[in-house]
ROKOL-611304 format. One record per residue (C-alpha): y, z, x; residue number from 1; residue in three letters. Coordinates in steps of 0.5 Angstrom, whole numbers, padded with zeros to 4 digits, m for minus. Layout:
REM residues N
<north = Y, up = Z, east = X, nr = NUM, rest = ALA>
...
This chain:
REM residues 341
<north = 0000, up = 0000, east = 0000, nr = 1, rest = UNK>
<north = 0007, up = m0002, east = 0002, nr = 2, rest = UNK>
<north = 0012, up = 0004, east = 0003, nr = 3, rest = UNK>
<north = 0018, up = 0003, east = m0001, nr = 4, rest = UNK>
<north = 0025, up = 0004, east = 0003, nr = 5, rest = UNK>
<north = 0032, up = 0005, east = 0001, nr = 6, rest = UNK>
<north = 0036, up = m0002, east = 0000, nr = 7, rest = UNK>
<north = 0042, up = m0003, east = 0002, nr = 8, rest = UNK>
<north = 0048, up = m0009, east = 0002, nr = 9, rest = UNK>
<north = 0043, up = m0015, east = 0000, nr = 10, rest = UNK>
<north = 0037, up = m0011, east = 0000, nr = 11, rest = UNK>
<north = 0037, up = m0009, east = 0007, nr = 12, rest = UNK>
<north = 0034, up = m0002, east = 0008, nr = 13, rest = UNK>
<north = 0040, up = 0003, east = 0009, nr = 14, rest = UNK>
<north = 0037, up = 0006, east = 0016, nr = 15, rest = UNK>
<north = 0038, up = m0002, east = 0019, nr = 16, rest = UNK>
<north = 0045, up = m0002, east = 0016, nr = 17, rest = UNK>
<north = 0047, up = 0005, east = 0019, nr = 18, rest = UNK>
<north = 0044, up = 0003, east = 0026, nr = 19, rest = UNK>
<north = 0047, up = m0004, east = 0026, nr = 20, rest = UNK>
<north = 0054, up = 0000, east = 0025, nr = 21, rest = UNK>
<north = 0053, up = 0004, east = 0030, nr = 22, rest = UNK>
<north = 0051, up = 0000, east = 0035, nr = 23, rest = UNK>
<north = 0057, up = m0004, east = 0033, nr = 24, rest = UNK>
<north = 0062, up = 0002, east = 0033, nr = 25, rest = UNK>
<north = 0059, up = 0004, east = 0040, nr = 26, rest = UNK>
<north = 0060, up = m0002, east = 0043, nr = 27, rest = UNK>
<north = 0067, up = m0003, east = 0040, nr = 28, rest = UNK>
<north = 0068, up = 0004, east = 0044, nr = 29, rest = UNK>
<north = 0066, up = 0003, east = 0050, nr = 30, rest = UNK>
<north = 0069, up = m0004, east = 0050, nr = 31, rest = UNK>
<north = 0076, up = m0003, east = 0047, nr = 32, rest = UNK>
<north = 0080, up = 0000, east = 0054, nr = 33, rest = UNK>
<north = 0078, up = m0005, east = 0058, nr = 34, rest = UNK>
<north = 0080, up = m0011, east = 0053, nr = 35, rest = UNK>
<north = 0086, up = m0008, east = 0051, nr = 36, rest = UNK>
<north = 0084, up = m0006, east = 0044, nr = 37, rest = UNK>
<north = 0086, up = 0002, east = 0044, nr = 38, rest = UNK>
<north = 0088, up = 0006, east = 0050, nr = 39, rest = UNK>
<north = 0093, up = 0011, east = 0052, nr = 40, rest = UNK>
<north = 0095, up = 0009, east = 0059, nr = 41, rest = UNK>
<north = 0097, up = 0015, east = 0064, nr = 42, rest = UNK>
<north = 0101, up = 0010, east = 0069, nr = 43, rest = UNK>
<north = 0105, up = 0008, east = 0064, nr = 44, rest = UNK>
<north = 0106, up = 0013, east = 0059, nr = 45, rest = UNK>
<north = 0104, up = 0009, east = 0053, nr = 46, rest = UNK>
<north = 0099, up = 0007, east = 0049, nr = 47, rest = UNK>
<north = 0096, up = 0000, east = 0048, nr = 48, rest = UNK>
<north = 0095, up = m0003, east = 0042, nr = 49, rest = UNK>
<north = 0092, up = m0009, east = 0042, nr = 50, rest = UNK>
<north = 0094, up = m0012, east = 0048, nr = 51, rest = UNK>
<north = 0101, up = m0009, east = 0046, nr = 52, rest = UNK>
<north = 0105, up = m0004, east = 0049, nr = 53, rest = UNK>
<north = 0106, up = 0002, east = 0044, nr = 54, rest = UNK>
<north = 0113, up = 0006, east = 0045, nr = 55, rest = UNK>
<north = 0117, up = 0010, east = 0042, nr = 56, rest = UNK>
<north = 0122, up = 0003, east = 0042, nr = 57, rest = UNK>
<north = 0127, up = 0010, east = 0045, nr = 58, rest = UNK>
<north = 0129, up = 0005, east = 0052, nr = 59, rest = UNK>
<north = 0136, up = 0002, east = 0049, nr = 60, rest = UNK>
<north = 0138, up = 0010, east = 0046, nr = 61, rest = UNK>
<north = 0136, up = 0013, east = 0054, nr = 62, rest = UNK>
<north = 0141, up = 0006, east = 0056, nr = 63, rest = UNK>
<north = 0146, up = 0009, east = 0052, nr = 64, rest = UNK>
<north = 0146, up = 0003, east = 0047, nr = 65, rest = UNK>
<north = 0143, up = 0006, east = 0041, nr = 66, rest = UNK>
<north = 0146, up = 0012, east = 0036, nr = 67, rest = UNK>
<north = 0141, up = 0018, east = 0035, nr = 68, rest = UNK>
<north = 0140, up = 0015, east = 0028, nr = 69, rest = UNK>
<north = 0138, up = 0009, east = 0031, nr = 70, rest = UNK>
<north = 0133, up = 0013, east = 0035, nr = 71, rest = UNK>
<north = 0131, up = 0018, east = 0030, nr = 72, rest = UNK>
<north = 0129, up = 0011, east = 0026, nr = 73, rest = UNK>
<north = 0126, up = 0008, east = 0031, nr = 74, rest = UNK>
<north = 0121, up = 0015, east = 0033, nr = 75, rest = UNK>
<north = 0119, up = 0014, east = 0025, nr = 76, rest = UNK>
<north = 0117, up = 0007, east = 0025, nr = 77, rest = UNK>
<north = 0113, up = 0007, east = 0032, nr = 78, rest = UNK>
<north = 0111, up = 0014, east = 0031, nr = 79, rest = UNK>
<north = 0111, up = 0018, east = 0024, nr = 80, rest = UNK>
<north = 0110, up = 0012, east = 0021, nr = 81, rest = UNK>
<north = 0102, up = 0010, east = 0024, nr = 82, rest = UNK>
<north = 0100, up = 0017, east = 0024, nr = 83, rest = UNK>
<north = 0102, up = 0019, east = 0017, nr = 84, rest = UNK>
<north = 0097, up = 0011, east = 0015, nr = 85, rest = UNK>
<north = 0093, up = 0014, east = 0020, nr = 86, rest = UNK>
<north = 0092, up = 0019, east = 0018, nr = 87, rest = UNK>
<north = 0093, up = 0018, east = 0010, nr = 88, rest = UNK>
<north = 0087, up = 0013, east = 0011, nr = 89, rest = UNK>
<north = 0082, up = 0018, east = 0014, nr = 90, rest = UNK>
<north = 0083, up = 0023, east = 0008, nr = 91, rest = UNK>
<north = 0082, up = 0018, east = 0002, nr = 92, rest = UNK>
<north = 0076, up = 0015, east = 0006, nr = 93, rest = UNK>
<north = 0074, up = 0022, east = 0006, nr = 94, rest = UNK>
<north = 0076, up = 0025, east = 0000, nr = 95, rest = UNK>
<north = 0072, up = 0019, east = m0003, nr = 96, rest = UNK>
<north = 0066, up = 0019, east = 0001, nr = 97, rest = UNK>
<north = 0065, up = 0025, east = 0005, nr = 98, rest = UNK>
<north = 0064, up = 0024, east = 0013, nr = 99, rest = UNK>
<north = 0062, up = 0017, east = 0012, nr = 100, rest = UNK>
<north = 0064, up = 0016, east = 0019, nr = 101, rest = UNK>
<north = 0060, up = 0021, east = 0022, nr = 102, rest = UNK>
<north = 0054, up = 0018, east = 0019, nr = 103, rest = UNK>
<north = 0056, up = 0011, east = 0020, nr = 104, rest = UNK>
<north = 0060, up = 0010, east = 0026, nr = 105, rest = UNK>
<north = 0061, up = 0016, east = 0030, nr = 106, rest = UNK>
<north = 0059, up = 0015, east = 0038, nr = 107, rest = UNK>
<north = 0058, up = 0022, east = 0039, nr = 108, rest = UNK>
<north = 0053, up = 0022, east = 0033, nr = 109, rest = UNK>
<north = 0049, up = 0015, east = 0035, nr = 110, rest = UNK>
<north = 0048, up = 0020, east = 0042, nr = 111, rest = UNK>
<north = 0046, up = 0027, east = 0038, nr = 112, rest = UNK>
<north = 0040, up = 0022, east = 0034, nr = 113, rest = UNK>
<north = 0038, up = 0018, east = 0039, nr = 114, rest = UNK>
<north = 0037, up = 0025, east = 0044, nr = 115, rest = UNK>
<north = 0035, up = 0028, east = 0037, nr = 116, rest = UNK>
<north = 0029, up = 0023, east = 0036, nr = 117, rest = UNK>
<north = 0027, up = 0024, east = 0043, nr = 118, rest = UNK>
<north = 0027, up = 0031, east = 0044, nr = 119, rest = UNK>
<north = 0022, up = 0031, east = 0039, nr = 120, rest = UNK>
<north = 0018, up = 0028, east = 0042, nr = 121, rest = UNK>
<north = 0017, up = 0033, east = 0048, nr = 122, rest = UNK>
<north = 0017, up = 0039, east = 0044, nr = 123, rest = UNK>
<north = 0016, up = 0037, east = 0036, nr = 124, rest = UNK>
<north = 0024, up = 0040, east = 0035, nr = 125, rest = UNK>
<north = 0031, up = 0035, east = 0034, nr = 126, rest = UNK>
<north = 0035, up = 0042, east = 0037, nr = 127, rest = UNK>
<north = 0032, up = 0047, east = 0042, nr = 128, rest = UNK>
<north = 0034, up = 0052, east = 0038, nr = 129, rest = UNK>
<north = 0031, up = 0051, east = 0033, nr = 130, rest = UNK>
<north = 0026, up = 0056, east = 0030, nr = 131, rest = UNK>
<north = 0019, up = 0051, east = 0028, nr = 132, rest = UNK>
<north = 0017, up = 0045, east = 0030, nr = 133, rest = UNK>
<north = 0018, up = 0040, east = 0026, nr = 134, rest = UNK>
<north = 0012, up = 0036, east = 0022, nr = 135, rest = UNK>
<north = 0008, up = 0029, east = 0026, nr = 136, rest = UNK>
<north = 0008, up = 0026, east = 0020, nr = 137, rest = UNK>
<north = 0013, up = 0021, east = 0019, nr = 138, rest = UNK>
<north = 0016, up = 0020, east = 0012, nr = 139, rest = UNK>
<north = 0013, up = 0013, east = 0012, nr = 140, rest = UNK>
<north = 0006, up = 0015, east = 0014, nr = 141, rest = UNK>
<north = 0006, up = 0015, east = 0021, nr = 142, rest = UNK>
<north = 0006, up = 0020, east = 0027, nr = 143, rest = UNK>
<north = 0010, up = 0023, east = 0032, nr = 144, rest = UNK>
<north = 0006, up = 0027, east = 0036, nr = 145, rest = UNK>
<north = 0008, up = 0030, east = 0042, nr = 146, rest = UNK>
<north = 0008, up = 0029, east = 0049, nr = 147, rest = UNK>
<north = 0011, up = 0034, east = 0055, nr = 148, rest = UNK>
<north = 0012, up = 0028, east = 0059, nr = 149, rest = UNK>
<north = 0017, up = 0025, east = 0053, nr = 150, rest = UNK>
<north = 0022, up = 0030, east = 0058, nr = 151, rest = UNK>
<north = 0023, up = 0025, east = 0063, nr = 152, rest = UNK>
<north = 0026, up = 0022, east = 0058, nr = 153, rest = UNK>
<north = 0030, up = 0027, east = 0056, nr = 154, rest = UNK>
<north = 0033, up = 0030, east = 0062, nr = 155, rest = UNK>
<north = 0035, up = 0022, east = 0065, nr = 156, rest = UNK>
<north = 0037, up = 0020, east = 0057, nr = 157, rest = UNK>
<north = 0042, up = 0025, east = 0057, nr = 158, rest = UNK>
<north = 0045, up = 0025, east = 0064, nr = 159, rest = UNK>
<north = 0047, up = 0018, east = 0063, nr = 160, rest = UNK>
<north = 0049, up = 0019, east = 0057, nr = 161, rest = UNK>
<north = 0054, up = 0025, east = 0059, nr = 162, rest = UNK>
<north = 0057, up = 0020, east = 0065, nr = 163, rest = UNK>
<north = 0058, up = 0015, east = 0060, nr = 164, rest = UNK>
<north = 0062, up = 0019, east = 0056, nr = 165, rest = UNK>
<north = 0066, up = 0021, east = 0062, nr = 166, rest = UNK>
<north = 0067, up = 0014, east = 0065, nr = 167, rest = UNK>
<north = 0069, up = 0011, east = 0058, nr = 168, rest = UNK>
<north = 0074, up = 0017, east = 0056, nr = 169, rest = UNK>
<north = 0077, up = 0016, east = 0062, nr = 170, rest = UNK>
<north = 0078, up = 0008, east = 0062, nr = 171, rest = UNK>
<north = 0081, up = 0011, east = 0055, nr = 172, rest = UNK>
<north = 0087, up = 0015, east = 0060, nr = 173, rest = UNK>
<north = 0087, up = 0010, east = 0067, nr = 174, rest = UNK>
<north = 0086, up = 0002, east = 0067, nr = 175, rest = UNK>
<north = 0079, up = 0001, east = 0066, nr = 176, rest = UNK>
<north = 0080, up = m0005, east = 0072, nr = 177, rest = UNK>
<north = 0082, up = 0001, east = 0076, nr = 178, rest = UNK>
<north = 0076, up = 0006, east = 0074, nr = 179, rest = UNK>
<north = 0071, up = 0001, east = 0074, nr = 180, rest = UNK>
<north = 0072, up = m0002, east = 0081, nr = 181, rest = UNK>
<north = 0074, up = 0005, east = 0084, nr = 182, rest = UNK>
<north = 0066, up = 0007, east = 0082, nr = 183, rest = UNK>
<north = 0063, up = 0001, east = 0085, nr = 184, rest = UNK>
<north = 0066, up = 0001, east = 0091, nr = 185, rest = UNK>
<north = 0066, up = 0008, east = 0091, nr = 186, rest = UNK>
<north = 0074, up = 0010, east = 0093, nr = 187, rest = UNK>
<north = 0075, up = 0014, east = 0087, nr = 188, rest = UNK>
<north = 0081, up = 0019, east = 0088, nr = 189, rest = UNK>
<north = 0081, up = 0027, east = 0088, nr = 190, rest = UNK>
<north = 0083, up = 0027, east = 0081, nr = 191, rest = UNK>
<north = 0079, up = 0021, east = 0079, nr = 192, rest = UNK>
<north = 0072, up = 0024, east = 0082, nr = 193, rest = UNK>
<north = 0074, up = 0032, east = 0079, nr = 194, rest = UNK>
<north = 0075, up = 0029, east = 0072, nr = 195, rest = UNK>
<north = 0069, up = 0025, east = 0072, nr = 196, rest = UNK>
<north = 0064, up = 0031, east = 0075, nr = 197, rest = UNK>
<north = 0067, up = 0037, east = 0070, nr = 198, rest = UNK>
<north = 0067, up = 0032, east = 0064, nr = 199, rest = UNK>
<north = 0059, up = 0029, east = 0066, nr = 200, rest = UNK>
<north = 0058, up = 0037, east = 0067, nr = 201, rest = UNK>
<north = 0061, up = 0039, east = 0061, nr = 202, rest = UNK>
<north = 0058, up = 0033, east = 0056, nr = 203, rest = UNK>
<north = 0052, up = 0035, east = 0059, nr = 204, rest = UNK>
<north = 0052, up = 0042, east = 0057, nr = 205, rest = UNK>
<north = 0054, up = 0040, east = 0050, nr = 206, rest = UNK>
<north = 0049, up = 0034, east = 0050, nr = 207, rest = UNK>
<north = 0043, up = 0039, east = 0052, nr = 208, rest = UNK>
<north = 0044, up = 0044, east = 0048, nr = 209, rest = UNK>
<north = 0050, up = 0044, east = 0043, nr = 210, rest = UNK>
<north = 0051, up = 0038, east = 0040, nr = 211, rest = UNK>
<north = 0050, up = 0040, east = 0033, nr = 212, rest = UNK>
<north = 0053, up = 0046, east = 0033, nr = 213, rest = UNK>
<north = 0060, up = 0041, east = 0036, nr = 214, rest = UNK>
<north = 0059, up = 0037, east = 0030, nr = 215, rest = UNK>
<north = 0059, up = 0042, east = 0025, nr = 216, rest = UNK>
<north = 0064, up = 0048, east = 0027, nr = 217, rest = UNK>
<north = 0068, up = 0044, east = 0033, nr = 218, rest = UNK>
<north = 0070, up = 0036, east = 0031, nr = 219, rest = UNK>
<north = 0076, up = 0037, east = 0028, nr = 220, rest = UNK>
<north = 0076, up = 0030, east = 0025, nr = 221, rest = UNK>
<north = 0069, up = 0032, east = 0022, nr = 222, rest = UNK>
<north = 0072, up = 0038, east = 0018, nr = 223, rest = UNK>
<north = 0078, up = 0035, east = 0015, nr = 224, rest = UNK>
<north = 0073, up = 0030, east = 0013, nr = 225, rest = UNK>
<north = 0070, up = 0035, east = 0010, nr = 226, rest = UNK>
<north = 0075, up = 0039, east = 0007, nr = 227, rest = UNK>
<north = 0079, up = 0033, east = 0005, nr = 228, rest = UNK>
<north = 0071, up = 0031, east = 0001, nr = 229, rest = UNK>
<north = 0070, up = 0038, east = m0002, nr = 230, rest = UNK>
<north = 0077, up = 0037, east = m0006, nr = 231, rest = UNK>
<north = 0073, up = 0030, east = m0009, nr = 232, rest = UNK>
<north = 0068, up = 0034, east = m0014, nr = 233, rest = UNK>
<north = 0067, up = 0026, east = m0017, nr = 234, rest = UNK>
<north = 0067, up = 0024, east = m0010, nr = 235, rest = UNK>
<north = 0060, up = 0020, east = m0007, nr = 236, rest = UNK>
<north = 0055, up = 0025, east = m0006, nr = 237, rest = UNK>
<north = 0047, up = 0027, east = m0005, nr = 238, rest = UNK>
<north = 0045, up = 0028, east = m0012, nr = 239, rest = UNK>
<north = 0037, up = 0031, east = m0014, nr = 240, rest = UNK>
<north = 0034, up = 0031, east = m0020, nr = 241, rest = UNK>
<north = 0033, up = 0038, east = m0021, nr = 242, rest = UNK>
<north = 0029, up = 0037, east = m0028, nr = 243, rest = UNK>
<north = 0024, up = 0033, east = m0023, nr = 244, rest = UNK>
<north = 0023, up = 0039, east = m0018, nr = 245, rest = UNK>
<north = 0016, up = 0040, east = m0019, nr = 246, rest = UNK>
<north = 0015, up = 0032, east = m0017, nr = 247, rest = UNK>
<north = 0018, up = 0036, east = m0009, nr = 248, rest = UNK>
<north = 0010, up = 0040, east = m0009, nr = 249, rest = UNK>
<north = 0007, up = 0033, east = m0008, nr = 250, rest = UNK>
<north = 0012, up = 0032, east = m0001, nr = 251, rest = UNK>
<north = 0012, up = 0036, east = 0004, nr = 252, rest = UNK>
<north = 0020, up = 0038, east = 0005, nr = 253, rest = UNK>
<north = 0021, up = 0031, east = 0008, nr = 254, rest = UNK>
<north = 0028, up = 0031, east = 0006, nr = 255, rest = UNK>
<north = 0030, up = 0038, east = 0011, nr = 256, rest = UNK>
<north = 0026, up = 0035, east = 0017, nr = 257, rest = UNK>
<north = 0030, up = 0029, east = 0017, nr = 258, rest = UNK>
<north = 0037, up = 0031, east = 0015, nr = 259, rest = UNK>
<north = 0041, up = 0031, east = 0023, nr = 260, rest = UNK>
<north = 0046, up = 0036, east = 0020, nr = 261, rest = UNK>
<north = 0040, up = 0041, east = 0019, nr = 262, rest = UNK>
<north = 0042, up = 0042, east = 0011, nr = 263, rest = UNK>
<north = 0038, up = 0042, east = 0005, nr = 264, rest = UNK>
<north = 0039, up = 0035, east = 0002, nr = 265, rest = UNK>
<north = 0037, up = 0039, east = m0005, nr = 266, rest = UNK>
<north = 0042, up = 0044, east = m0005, nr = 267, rest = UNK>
<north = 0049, up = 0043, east = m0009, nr = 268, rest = UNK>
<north = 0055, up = 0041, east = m0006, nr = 269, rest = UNK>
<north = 0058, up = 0046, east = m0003, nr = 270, rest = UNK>
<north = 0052, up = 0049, east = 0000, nr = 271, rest = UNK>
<north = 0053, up = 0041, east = 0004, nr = 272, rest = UNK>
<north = 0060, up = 0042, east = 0007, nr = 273, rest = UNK>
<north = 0057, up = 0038, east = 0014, nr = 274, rest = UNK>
<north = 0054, up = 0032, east = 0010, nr = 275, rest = UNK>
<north = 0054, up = 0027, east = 0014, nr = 276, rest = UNK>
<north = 0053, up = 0021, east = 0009, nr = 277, rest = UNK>
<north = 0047, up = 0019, east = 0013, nr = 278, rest = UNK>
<north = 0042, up = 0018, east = 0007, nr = 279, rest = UNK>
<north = 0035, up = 0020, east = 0011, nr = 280, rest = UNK>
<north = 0034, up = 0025, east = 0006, nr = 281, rest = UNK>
<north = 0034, up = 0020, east = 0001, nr = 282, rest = UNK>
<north = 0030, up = 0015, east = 0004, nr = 283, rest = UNK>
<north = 0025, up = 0020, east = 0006, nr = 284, rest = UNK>
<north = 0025, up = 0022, east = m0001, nr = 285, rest = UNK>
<north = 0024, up = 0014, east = m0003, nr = 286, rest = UNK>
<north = 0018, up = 0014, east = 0002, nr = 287, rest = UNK>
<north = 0015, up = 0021, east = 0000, nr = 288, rest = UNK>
<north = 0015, up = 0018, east = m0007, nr = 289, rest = UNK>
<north = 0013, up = 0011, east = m0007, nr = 290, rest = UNK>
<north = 0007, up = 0013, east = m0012, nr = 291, rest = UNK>
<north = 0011, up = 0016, east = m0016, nr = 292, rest = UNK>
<north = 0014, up = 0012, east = m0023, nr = 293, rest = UNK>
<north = 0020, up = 0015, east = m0024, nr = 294, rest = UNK>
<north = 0022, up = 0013, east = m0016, nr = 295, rest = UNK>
<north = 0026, up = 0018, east = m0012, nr = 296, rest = UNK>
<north = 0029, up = 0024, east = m0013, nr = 297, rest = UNK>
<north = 0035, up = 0024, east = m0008, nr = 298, rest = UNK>
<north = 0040, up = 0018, east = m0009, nr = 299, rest = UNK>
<north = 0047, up = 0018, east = m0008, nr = 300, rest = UNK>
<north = 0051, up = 0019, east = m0014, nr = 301, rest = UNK>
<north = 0059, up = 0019, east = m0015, nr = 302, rest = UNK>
<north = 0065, up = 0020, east = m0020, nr = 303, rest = UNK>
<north = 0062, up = 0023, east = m0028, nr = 304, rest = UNK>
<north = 0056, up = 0024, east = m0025, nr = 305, rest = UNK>
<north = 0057, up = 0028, east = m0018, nr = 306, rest = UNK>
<north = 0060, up = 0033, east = m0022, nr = 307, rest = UNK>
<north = 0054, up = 0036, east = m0022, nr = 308, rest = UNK>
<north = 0052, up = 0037, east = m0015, nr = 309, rest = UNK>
<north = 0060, up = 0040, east = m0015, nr = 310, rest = UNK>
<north = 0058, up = 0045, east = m0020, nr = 311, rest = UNK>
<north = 0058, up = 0052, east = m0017, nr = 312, rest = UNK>
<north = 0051, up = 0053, east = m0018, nr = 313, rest = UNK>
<north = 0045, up = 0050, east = m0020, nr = 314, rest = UNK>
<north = 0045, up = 0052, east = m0027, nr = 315, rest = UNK>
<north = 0052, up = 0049, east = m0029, nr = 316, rest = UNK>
<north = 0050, up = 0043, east = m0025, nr = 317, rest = UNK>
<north = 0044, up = 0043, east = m0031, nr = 318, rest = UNK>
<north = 0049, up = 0043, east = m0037, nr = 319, rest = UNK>
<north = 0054, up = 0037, east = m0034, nr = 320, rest = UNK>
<north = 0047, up = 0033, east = m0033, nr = 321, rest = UNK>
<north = 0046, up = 0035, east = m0040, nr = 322, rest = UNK>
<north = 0052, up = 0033, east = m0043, nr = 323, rest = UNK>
<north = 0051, up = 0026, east = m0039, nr = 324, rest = UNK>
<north = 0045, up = 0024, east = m0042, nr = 325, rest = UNK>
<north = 0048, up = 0026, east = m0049, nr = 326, rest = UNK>
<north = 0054, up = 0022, east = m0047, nr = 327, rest = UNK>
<north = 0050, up = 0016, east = m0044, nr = 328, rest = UNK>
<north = 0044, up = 0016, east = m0049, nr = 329, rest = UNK>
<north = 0040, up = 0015, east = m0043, nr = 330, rest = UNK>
<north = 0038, up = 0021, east = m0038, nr = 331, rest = UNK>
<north = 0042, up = 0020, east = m0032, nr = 332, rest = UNK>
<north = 0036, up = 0019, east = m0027, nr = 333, rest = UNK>
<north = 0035, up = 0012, east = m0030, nr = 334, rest = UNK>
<north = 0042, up = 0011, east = m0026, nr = 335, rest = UNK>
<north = 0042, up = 0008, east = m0019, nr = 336, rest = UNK>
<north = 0048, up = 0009, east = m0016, nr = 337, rest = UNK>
<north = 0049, up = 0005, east = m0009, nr = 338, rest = UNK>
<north = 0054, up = 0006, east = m0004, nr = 339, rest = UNK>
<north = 0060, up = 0003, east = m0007, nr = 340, rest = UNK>
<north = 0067, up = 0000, east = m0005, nr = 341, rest = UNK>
């Protein structure tokens, strides 16, 4: 029997999308100093967008030329401005999917998963910390067992990982020519060098041992985020289908143990507050319950019928599902509903 998974876009399983962005988004990130596309250039002491020197546009003011007004207008265009669309876009981004860019774009969480993936298969467990190893059977039928030897590929994956973010942050600071060419000539300068070892150290700490405690108590991004999507209660959410809870005795809890972010995809919302939209959990649950005729019990769920996942407890999660159903004339369980625009 074919396992079924959750269709994306074009009918396309999810995971593929979300591991083409990724690898699109992390690309983009280490190529975007190096071509121009985004930098903070230390040298000149201003940012380069897109080939183009970004500045507070305050050089005729500092000649003499301009009014303060002048100047005060120019700060705003070339610095509130942006920051305030910038800024603005995150938040409605997040205020209606919730921390999409962590699960879907975010370099540093493309890096926690792969170490997640091969960490377990040295020692069973995603995290070093956590208490019991995960199960070896997959969601879709297969096995992960565990190999010792897995750690020669731990150790090395998230050195190299640790350099790289060092390396590409830098090229974010200085011009990537200069960086480049002084690694493959070996003529780093004092600076250069300190920066590069304390930041591989750094990330290599934090790579090894913390890295899903960063994303979900230290990112900034991912808290706004957060609280910007807590704000929503019609905001895209995991739904579960609480009155189809005895179909979870045939799994095995699929759904926590692949959950990155170490939730319970079945609680209500505020108990998903580091949510990052991955949707492993219901493509766990898709696969767990491929024999099932009702289909899966997570989906995402968005606008009347998220509510219930805001709900404060699972009780009253219960009423406003009941009210849906009256509503719509159909139990909402019946509704898929997708990622949507």
């Amino acid at each position: 029997m074919q396992v079924k998974t959750h269709s994306g876009l074009w009918g396309v399983p999810v995971q593929q999308w979300r591991r083409l962005t990724q690898v699109g988004f992390f690309l983009l990130f280490v190529i975007a100093p190096i071509f121009d596309i985004f930098r903070l250039d230390l040298n000149l002491k201003h940012f380069i967008i897109f080939g183009m020197d970004w500045t507070l546009g305050l050089n005729d003011f500092v000649a003499g030329k301009d009014t303060a007004g002048q100047a005060a207008k120019a700060i705003f265009l070339h610095a509130i401005l942006p920051l305030i669309l910038v800024a603005a876009t995150v938040i409605y981004v997040a205020w209606k999917w919730g921390r999409i860019y962590c699960g879907w774009l975010c370099p540093h969480f493309s890096i926690v998963e792969t170490i997640n993936q091969t960490l377990r298969r040295a020692i069973g467990k995603q995290s070093l910390w956590d208490k019991e190893a995960l199960p070896t059977r997959n969601p879709d039928g297969s096995e992960t067992k565990l190999d010792a030897i897995w750690w020669f590929g731990v150790i090395p994956l998230v050195i190299i990982c640790a350099i790289t973010w060092a390396t590409v942050l830098l090229t974010y600071l200085l011009p990537p020519a200069e960086i480049y060419g002084n690694i493959w000539h070996g003529t780093l300068t004092r600076n250069q060098s300190i920066f590069l070892i304390a930041g591989s150290i750094a990330f290599f700490v934090e790579f090894m041992f913390a890295r899903h405690l960063f994303c979900r108590y230290a990112c900034a991004l991912g808290l706004f985020q957060s609280l910007a999507w807590m704000s929503n209660d019609k905001a895209m959410v995991i739904g579960f289908q609480r009155e189809r809870a005895k179909d979870c005795s045939t799994c095995y809890s699929a759904c926590d143990h692949v959950c990155p972010m170490r939730l319970n995809p079945r609680n209500v919302k505020r108990m998903m507050f580091a949510c990052v939209q991955c949707g492993q959990c219901t493509d766990a649950c898709t696969q767990t319950q491929s024999d099932n005729p009702q289909g899966n019990l997570l989906e995402w769920v968005n606008q009347a019928y998220a509510e219930s996942e805001a709900a404060l407890n699972g009780s009253t999660a219960r009423v406003i599902q009941i009210k849906l159903e009256k509503n719509n004339s159909i139990p909402i369980h019946n509704t898929k509903n997708k990622i949507q625009s």
